[in-house]
C-alpha positions in Angstrom: 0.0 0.0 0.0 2.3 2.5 0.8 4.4 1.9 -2.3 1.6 2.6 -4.0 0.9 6.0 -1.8 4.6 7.4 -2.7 6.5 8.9 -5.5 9.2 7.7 -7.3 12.6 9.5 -6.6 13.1 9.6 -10.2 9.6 11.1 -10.5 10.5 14.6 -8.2 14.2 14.8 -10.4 12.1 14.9 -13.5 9.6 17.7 -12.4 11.7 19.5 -9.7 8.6 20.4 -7.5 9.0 17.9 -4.9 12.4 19.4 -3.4 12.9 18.2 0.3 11.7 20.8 2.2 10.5 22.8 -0.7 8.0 21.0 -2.7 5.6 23.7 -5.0 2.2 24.4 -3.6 0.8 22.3 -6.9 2.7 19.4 -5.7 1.3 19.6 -2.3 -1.8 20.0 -3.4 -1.4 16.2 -5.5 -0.5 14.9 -2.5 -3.2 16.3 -0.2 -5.5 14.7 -3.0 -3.4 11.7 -3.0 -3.9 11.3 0.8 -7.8 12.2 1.2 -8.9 9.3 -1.4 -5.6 6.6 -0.8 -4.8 7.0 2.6 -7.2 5.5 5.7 -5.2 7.3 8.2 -5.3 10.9 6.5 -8.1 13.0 8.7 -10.0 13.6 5.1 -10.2 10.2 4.1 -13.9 9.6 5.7 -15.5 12.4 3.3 -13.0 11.0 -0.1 -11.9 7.7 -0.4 -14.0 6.3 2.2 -17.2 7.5 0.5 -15.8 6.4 -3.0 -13.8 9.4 -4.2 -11.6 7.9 -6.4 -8.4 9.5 -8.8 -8.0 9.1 -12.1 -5.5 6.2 -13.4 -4.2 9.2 -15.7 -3.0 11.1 -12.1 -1.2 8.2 -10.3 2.2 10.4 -11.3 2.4 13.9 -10.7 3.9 14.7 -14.5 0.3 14.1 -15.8 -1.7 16.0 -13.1 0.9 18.8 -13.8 0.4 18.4 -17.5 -3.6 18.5 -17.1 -3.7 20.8 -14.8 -0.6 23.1 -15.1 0.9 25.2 -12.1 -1.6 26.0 -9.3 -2.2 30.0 -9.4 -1.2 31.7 -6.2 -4.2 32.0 -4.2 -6.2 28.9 -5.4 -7.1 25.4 -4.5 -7.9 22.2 -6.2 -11.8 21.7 -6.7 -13.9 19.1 -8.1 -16.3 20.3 -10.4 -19.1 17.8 -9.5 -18.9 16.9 -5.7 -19.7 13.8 -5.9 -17.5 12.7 -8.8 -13.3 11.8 -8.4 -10.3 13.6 -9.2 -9.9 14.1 -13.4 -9.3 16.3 -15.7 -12.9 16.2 -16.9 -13.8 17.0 -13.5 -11.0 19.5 -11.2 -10.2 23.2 -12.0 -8.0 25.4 -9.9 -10.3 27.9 -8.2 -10.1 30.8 -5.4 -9.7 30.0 -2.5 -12.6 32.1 -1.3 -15.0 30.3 -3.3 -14.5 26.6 -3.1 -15.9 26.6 0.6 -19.6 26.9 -1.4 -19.2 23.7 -3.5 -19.8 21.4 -0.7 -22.4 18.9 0.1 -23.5 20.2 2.8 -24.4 24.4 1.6 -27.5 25.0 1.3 -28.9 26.9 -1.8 -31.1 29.8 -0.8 -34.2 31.5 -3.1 -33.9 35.1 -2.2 -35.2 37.9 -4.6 -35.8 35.8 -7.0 -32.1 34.2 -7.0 -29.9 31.4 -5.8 -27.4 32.1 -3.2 -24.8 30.1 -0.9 -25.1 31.1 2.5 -22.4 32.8 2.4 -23.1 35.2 -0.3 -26.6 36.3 0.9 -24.6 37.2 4.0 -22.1 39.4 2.0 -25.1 40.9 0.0 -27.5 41.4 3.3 -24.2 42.7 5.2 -24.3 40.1 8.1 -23.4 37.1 9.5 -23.5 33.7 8.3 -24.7 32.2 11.6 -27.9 35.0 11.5 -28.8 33.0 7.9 -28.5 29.8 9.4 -31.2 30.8 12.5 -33.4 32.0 9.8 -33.0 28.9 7.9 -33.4 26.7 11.4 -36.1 28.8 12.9 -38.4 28.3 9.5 -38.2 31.9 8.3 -36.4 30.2 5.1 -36.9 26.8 4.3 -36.3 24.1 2.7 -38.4 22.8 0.1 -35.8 20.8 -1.6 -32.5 19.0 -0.7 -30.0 22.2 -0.7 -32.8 24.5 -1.7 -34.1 26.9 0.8 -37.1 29.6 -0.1 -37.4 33.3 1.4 -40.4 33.7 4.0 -41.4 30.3 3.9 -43.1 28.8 7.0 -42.0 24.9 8.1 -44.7 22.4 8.6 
């Protein structure tokens, strides 16, 4: 198994981003995916591999993933387009930081004005806090009336 998990040496002396002690940010971010759907132990593992969240045969070796994917620009994150899909070139883009933390299972999707928001942003927009969303969402001033879809002024029951 754990040959499996780890890189060649020959591997980091053809790419140069896996330095001891200075490995790129786009190399870390192969092996943070690497760990979260391979490795039981890694503290990500439940929500990845363990539900199924596999990685392409094409990204076993970090030349392809760098290939597909290029550098990693300062400031973003690796993101899976569908959430419920693996790691592939089909399905990953690099992305801002500040925006990958709404393509999650768990955010809800909110009908406000006649639009869809993440939590998040109708918080931005209203001017307050995320937390004050989520006690209107839990105390039935917006519901949900589908899975991740919650409606303005709606009463529960």
């Amino acid at each position: 198994y754990m040959d499996e998990f780890r890189d060649s040496g020959s591997a980091r002396k053809r790419h140069g981003h896996a330095a001891v002690n200075k490995a790129t940010k786009t190399y870390r971010s192969w092996q943070a995916m690497r760990a979260r759907c391979l490795n039981r132990k890694d503290v990500g593992y439940r929500n990845y591999g363990g539900r199924g969240i596999a990685i392409c045969d094409r990204w076993t070796t970090f030349d392809n993933f760098l290939l597909d994917m290029g550098e990693q620009p300062l400031g973003y994150s690796l993101e899976r387009i569908d959430v419920n899909l693996g790691y592939s070139p089909a399905n990953c883009c690099w992305i801002p930081k500040k925006y990958q933390s709404v393509n999650r299972r768990n955010c809800y999707l909110i009908l406000y004005k006649n639009k869809e928001w993440r939590t998040s942003e109708l918080a931005s927009f209203l001017n307050i806090s995320p937390d004050i969303i989520r006690k209107r969402i839990y105390s039935g001033d917006l519901k949900v009336i589908r899975p991740n879809l919650i409606k303005e002024g709606s009463q529960n029951g």
